[in-house]
C-alpha positions, 0 to 999 in steps of 0.5 A: 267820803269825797267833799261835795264841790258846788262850784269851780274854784276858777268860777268862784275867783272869777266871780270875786273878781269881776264884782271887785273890779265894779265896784273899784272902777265905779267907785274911784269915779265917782269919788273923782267928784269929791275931794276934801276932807270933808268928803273923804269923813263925812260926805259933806253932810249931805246924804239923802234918805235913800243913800244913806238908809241903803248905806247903813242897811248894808253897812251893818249886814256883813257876810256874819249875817250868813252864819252868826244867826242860824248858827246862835239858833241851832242851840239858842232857840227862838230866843237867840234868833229874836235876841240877834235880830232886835239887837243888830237892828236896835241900835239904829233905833236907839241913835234917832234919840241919840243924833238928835242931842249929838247933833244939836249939842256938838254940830261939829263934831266928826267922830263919836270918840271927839263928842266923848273927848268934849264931854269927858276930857283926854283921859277917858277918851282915850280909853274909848278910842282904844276900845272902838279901834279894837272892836272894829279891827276884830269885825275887820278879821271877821269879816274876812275869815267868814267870807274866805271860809265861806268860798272855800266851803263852796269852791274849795278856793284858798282862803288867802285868795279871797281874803286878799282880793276883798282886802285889796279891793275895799282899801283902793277905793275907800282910802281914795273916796272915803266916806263918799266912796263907801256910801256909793258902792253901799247904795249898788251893794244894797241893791244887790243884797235885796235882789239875792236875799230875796232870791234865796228866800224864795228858794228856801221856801220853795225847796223846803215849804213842808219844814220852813214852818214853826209847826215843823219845829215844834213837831221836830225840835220842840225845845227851840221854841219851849219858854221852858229851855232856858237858853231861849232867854239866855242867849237872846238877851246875851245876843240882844246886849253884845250886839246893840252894845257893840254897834253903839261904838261902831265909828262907821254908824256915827259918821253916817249920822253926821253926814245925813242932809237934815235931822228929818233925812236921818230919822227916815234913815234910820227907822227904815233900816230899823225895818229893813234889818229886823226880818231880814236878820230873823228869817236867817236864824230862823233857817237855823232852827228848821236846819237844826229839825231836819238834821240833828248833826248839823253844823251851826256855821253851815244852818244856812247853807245846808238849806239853800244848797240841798239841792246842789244846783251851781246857780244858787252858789253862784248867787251865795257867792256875790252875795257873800261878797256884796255883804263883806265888802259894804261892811270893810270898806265901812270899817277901813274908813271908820277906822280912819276917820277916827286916826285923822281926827282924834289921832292928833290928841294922842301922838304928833305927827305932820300927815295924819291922813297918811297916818291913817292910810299906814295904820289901816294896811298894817291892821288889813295885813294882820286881817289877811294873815288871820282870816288865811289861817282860817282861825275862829276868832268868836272868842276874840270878838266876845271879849271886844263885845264885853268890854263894849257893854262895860263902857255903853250905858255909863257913856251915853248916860253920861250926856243926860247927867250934868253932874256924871263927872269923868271920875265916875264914868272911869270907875263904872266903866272899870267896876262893869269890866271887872265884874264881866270878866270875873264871870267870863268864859275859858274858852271851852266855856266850862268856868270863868276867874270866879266860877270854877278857879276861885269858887269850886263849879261843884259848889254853884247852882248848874244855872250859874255854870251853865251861863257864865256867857250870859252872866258876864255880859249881863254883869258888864253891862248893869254893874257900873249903874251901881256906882253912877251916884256916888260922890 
């Protein structure tokens, strides 16, 4: 059978480039204003509500938000939709308590990893500055490959074109404005996310009306929504705990915390992203679930778009195809610049070197090289980023509790961090997901409750996080 082809593949490179082109040519002006370092980390720390609200609304909804929700909700249910909605929006929740103490405590401060050096000396910063490069290089490759695959779904375009046009275009600009560059093109990209998220709902409703319903799911796919499938609380307490915990690291977060005008601008910021992210990221997993009641066989990754594309008509992919280039490009240029900010500023207590803005600039191309080389392979790289995310959760709660205790000593942070790691990755999946270190090597499957076996993923990071409170006490 001949694949369905919704749009030429010299439309959809066109397209690509003319959105790249903006946002190059607008935001390379705009920087031309503001020069410095301090405008190239933080802005000046001078971002009023609506910039930075809009920056990290479309900061944090990458072109992952086209797939990750609806396909978590073809197996996980209405537990994994609830789970990835609270948990990508929660940590912006979480920040209006932490920014607060951060900000009166460390007004200085560039980077979450310097706080951390302050708070706990070289040794386990270190560690965390480690942990918050790998993490957002893998949401850097994500990013990528999701978007490279998605317009070669809709166009059969290569994925090394459009995974070498969104690279190229996010590097230019931001390695010349930093930060300052990246909130600008956020504020246009936020604008054009809710104009095309807003298009496609409607379209979605309009088209699918009798099944975009929960009555139709229950009817259909009653288990989704059953309190008695247990992957209704599985998996959204996994999603809930991986993504907050994730996100609580993501360096690009925290120097929009520290560029916010006042205390009062930021908490605005911050709680109307809360309330813009939550429906938004709901309404996706929930086309999940109504996807998954039409059609049984569905693809996961492709929940969405087998709604939205039912009906085949070239204005609707055209309208995908901008906003899954809007949302890829806002969440690499956050990261490029976050990656770099951390090098220029916590690079200097690891090696010596005379430029560390350069140093920044040459670290950056290499790692959006590798993202190039992976994301044209059209690898899956969902076990990579489980494995960033479990050692996110190891390290969350010790880190931050460790700034409401004055007596939480480095040695202690060190060990829970280590106890949360072995623990989590004793229970972590193979990659078939059929047995872990523990449950299927040390201990026989056969011989575990089916509920052990059939969880490990939600074990695992459940284990992560919660074992290092064990040991937060001890002398």
């Amino acid at each position: 059978m001949e694949k369905q082809i919704f749009l030429s593949q010299s439309a959809a490179i066109t397209i690509i480039l003319i959105f790249s082109v903006i946002f190059i040519i607008a935001a390379i002006n705009y920087s031309k204003k503001y020069k410095g370092i301090n405008n190239y980390l933080l802005a000046n720390r001078s971002v009023g509500t609506f910039s930075l609200t809009a920056s990290l609304v479309a900061s944090a909804l990458g072109a992952w938000v086209l797939f990750g929700p609806a396909s978590a909700a073809t197996w996980g249910g209405i537990g994994a939709v609830i789970g990835y909605a609270l948990g990508t929006a929660f940590p912006l929740f979480i920040l209006i308590f932490l920014a607060k103490k951060f900000r009166t405590f460390y007004p200085k401060c560039r980077t979450l990893i310097e706080v951390i050096r302050l708070k706990y000396g070289k040794n386990l910063y270190k560690l965390i500055l480690l942990l918050s490069i790998f993490y957002m290089t893998i949401f850097l490759i994500a990013e990528v490959t999701a978007v490279a695959i998605l317009v070669n779904y809709i166009s059969e375009t290569s994925l090394w074109i459009t995974a070498i046009i969104v690279i190229a275009t996010s590097l230019i600009y931001t390695l010349y404005g930093g930060l300052r560059a990246s909130i600008f093109t956020d504020n246009i990209q936020f604008i054009i996310l809710v104009i095309l998220f807003l298009i496609s709902f409607s379209y979605i409703y309009t088209f699918n009306e009798a099944e975009f319903n929960f009555n139709y799911i229950k009817e259909n796919k009653s288990f989704l929504l059953s309190s008695k499938y247990l992957p209704n609380f599985t998996a959204g307490i996994t999603f809930f705990i991986a993504v907050a915990a994730t996100n609580l690291f993501h360096q690009g977060n925290w120097q929009r915390v520290y560029a916010a005008k006042n205390e009062k601008v930021l908490n605005r910021s911050l709680i109307s992203s809360f309330l813009i992210i939550i429906p938004i990221v709901f309404f996706m997993g929930f086309s999940g679930l109504v996807s998954k009641s039409i059609n049984n066989s569905v693809i996961p990754d492709l929940a969405f778009f087998e709604l939205l594309l039912k009906n085949q008509f070239h204005t609707i992919s055209l309208v995908i195809i901008i906003l899954a280039i809007s949302l890829t490009i806002s969440s690499i240029d956050t990261l490029i610049n976050a990656i770099s900010s951390l090098i220029i500023v916590d690079g200097v207590k690891i090696v010596k070197v005379k430029n560390y803005s350069l140093l920044s600039k040459q670290i950056i191309i290499l790692l959006s090289l590798v993202a190039l080389l992976i994301a044209s392979k059209g690898l899956s790289i969902l076990y990579l980023f489980l494995i960033a995310d479990l050692l996110c959760c190891a390290a969350v709660l010790t880190i931050f509790y460790g700034f409401y205790d004055k007596n939480f000593s480095n040695k202690n942070a060190y060990i829970s961090i280590l106890i949360g790691l072995c623990a989590g990755f004793l229970f972590f999946p193979s990659q078939d997901f059929s047995k872990s270190i523990l449950i299927g090597i040390i201990i026989p499957i056969d011989t575990v409750p089916s509920f052990v076996s059939q969880s490990l993923l939600f074990i695992s990071f459940f284990v992560a996080t919660f074992a290092p409170i064990t040991t937060w006490k001890l002398k």
